[in-house]
N, C-alpha and C positions, 0 to 999 in steps of 0.2 A: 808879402814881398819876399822873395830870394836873394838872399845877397851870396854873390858869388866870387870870390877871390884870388884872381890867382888858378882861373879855370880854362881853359881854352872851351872854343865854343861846341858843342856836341852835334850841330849838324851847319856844317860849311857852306853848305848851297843855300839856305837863310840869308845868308850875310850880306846886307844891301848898301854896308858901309858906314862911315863912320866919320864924325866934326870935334875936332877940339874944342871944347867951349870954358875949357880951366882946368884948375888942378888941387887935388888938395892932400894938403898934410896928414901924414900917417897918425897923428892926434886930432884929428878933425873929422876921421873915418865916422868914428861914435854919432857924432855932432849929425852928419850927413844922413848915417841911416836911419836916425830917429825924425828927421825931419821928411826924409824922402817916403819913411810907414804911414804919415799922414794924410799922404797926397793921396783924392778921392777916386777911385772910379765909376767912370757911370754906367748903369747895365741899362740896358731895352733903351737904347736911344742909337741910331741907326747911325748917324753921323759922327757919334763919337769914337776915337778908337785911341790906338797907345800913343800916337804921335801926338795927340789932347795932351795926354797922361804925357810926356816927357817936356809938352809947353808948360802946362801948371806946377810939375816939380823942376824945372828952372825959376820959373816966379817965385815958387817956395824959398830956394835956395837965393835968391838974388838980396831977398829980406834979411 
């Protein structure tokens, strides 16, 4: 994982937009990234893709 801070995004035409879904405390950052290095990805499975991967690290986080 990459955690990135306080970065703008390096390529603009990517950008497909963006949902509130919370907020958290600048002492809660730690808490986040160790939770969110957990979360699995799956290779050679055709139907899986990031948008999987951003469902199961909100599940993560919601625990």
């Amino acid at each position: 994982m990459d955690t990135r801070l306080n970065r703008p995004l390096q390529n603009l035409d990517d950008w497909r937009g963006s949902y509130s879904i919370g907020s958290v405390s600048s002492t809660e950052l730690d808490k986040m990234e160790a939770i969110l290095q957990i979360v699995g990805i799956i290779h050679n499975l055709p139907c899986w893709n990031s948008q999987d991967w951003v469902e199961d690290a909100l599940r993560y986080l919601k625990y």
